[in-house]
N, C-alpha and C positions, 0 to 999 in steps of 0.2 A: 504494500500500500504506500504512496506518495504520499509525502506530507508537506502542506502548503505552507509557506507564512503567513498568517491572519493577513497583511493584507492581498496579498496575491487571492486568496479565499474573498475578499471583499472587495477586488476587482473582478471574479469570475462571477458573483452574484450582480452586481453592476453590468456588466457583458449580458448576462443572463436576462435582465430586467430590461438593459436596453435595446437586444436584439426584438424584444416582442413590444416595444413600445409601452411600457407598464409603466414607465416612470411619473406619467401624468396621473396616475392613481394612487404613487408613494406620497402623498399625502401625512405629515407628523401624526394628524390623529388616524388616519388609516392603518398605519406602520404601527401606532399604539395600539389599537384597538385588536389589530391582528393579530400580535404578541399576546394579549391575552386571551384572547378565543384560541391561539395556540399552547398556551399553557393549560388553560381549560380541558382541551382534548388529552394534553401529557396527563393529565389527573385523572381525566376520564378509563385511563388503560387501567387504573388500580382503585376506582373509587371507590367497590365495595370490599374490596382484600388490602392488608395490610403483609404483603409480599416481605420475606426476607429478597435479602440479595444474591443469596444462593438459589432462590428460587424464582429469582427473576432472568438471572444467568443461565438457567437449565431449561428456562421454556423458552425456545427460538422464536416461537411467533409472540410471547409477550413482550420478549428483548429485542425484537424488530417493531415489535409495535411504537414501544416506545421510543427509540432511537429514532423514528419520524418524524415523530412529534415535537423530540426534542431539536431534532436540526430544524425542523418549520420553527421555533422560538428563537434560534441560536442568527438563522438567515435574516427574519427579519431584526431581529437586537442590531444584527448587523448594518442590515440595510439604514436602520433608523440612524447607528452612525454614521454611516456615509453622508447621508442627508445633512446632518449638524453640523459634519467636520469635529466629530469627536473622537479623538485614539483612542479603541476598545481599552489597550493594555496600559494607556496614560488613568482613564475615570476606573479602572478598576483596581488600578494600584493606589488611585486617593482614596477609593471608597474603603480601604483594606486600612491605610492609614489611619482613617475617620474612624471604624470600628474597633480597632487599635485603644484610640481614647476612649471610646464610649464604653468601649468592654473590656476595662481592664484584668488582666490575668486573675487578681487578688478577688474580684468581687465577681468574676463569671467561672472560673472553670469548673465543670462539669455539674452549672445551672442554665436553666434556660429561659431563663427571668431577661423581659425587655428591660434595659437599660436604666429606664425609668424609675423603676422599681427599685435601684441600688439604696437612693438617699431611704426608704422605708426599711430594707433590713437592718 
């Protein structure tokens, strides 16, 4: 299997979009609203089961199922950056930063309490 650089992957979605002329429909709130009716569907593969990961790994058609779903969420996240002029790997290394502070080691590890919650315990 080849593996791309995020952006050569987000020049071949681009390529992709603008050979069928789609791009007058990538739309911000399109491109939003898409991501999450595409996440919606990732959820939809496991709504009623609470699958381990061994047994989402053993069934081929649930672990293709999802892996569709999940690149339909992953293509447009992408596409949405295109649009913005945002570096996937620049907003996701601040969001990592941000979480960093909000969730310090001392008052999160192995809770799963919103941040908010700190100043109450």
């Amino acid at each position: 299997m080849q593996v791309d650089s995020l952006i050569e992957t987000m020049n071949k979605i681009t390529k992709f979009t603008d050979e069928r002329d789609w791009a007058q429909f990538h739309t911000v709130k399109n491109l939003v609203t898409s991501i999450s009716i595409e996440a919606a569907e990732l959820s939809e593969t496991i709504q009623w089961d609470n699958p381990k990961i061994s047994e989402i790994t053993s069934d081929k058609q649930l672990l293709e199922s999802m892996k569709n779903e999940l690149a339909d969420v992953m293509i447009y996240c992408l596409r949405l950056c295109t649009i913005l002029k945002a570096n996937p790997i620049e907003i996701i290394e601040d969001k990592i930063k941000l979480n960093k502070q909000k969730y310090p080691i001392e008052k999160s590890k192995g809770k799963s309490s919103k941040y908010t919650s700190f100043s109450l315990e």
